[in-house]
C-alpha positions in Angstrom: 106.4 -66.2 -328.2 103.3 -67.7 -326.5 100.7 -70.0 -327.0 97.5 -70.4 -325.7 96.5 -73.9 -324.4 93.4 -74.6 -322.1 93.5 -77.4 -319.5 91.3 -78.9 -316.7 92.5 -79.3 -313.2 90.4 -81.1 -310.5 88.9 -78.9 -307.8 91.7 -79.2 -305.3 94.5 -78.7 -307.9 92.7 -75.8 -309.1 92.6 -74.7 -305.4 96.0 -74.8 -304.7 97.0 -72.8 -307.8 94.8 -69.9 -306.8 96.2 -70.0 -303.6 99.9 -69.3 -305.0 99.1 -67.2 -307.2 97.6 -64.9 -304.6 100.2 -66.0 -302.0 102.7 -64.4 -305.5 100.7 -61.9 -306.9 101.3 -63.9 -310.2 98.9 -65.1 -312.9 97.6 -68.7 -313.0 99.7 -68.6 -316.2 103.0 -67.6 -314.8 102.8 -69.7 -311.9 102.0 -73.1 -314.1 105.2 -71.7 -316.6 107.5 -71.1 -313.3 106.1 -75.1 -312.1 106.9 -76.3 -315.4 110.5 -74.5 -315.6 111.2 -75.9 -312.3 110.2 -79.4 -313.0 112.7 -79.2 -316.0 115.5 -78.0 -313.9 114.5 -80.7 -310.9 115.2 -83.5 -313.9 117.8 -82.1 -315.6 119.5 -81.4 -311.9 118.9 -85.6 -311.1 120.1 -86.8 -314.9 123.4 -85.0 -314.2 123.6 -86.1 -310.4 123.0 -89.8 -312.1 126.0 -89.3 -314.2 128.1 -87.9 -311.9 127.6 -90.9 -310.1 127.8 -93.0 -312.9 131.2 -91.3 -313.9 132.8 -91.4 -310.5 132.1 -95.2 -310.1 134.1 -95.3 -313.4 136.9 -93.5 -312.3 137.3 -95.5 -308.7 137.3 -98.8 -311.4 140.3 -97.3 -313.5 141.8 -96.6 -310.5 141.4 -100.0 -308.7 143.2 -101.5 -312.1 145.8 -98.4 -312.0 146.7 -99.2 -308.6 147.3 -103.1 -309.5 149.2 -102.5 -312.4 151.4 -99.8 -310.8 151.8 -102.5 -307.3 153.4 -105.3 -310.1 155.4 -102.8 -311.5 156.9 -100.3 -309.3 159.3 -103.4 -307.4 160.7 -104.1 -310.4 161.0 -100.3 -311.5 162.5 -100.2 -307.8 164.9 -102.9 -307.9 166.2 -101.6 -311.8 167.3 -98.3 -310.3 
C-alpha cells in the first residue's frame, strides 16, 4: 500500500534530492522511502550495538563474582580430594 503525503524541503535539501535521484535514476519518492528505510535500519543497528554492550558488561560482572566464588572454593574442594 501507499500513501500520498506532500512536504516542503528548503532549496538546498530539495537540491540534493534531485541530484540523487538523477545520480539513481529513482523517483524523488523512492529515494526519500530508501532514506527513510535506511535511517530505520542505522537506529535499529545502534539500539542493538547498545545492548550488546550493555549485555556484555553484564556478563564480565557475573564473571568477576564467578571467579571470586570459584577462588574461595576450589582450595577447599582441592584439599577434600
Amino acid at each position: 500500500m501507499v500513501v500520498r503525503i506532500t512536504i516542503s524541503l528548503p532549496n538546498n535539501v530539495c537540491d540534493s534530492v534531485n541530484e540523487m535521484v538523477a545520480e539513481r535514476d529513482i523517483s524523488r519518492s523512492h529515494l526519500i522511502a530508501e532514506l527513510i528505510q535506511a535511517e530505520q535500519t542505522r537506529i535499529v543497528e545502534k539500539e542493538l550495538a547498545e545492548g550488546y554492550i550493555a549485555l556484555a558488561e553484564e556478563h564480565r560482572r557475573f564473571a568477576d563474582v564467578a571467579v571470586s566464588a570459584a577462588s574461595e572454593i576450589w582450595p577447599r574442594y582441592e584439599q577434600s580430594t
